[in-house]
C-alpha positions in Angstrom: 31.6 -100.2 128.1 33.2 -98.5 131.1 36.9 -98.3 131.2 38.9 -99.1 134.6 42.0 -98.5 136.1 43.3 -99.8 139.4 44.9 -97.4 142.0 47.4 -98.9 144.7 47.8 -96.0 147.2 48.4 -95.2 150.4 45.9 -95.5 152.9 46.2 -91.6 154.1 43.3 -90.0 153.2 44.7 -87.2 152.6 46.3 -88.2 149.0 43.0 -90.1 147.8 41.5 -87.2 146.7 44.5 -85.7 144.8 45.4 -89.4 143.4 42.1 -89.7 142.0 41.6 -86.6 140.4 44.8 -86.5 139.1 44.0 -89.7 137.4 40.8 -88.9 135.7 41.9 -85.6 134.7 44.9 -87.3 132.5 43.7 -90.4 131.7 40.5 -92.1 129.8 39.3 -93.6 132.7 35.5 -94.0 134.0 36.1 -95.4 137.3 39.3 -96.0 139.4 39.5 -99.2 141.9 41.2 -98.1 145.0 43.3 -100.7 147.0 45.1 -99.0 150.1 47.8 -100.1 152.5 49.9 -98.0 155.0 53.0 -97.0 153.2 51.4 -98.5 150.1 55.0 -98.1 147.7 57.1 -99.4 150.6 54.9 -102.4 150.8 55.4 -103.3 147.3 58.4 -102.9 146.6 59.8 -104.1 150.4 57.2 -107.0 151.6 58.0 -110.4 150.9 53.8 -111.5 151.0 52.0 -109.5 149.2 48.8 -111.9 148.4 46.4 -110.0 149.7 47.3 -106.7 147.4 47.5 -109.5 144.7 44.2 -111.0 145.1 42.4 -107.5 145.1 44.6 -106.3 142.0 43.5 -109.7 140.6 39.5 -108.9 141.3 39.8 -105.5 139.5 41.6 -106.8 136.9 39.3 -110.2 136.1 36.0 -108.8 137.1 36.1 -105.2 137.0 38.3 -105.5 133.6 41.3 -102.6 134.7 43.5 -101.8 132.4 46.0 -99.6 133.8 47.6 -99.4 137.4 48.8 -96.7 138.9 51.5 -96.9 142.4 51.4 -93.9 144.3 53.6 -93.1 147.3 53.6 -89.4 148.6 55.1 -86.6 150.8 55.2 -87.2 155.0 53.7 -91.0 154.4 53.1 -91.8 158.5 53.1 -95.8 157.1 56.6 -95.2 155.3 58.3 -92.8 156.8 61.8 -92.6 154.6 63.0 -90.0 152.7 61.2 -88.3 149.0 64.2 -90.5 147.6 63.9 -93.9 149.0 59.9 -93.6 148.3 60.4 -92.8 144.6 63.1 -96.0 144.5 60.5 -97.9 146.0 57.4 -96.7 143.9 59.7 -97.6 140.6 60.6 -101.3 142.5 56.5 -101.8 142.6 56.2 -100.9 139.4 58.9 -103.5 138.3 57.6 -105.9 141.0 53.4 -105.6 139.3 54.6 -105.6 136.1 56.1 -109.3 136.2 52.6 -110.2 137.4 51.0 -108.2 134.7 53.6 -107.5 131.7 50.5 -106.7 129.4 49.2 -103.7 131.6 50.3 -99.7 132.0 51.7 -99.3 135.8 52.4 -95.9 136.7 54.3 -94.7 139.6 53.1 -91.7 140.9 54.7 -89.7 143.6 52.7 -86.5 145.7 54.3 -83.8 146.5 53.9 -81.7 150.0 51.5 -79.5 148.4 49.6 -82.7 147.2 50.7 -82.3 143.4 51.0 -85.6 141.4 53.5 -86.4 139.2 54.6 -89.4 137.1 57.9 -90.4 138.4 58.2 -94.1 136.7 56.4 -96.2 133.8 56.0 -99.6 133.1 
């Protein structure tokens, strides 16, 4: 049985690739579902609709069986431009915010750094 997590990340391209290895390298996971909005952590945590995230996160976690979600807001975010601060206030409101949703489910916030390291900065 393959075993799925569900990444909510910005849609920068440049912290996919970090995110993702990041996650397989420190967690049991075959596969990682990637749903991406500008500003991804700011979105969560600030936007009062939020269906459409919800209906993907919904898919991955009814069909593709995720068991584990992971937030991830990072360093000069072009979507959310605030301060290292506010995102990781924000990233720990998502991970609040999911985890009414889905109290029986891991979320992690994860912040990247300016030299694209990944560090857990929040647990739900």
């Amino acid at each position: 049985m393959e075993i799925r997590a569900t990444c909510l990340n910005c849609m920068d391209g440049r912290v996919q690739l970090p995110v993702l290895l990041w996650i397989k390298e420190n967690y049991t996971v075959d596969f990682v579902d990637v749903i991406t909005e500008a500003g991804m952590d700011g979105v969560l945590s600030d936007q009062e609709d939020i269906r459409e995230v919800l209906r993907s996160i919904t898919i991955s976690v009814n069909v593709n069986k995720s068991f584990k979600f992971f937030v991830a807001g990072h360093f000069d975010c072009r979507g959310n431009p605030v301060e290292e601060k506010i995102h990781c206030q924000q990233i720990k409101r998502a991970v609040e915010r999911l985890k009414n949703y889905w109290p029986n489910h891991d979320i992690i916030g994860l912040w990247v750094d300016k030299n694209w390291q990944v560090s857990v900065i929040s647990q739900g």
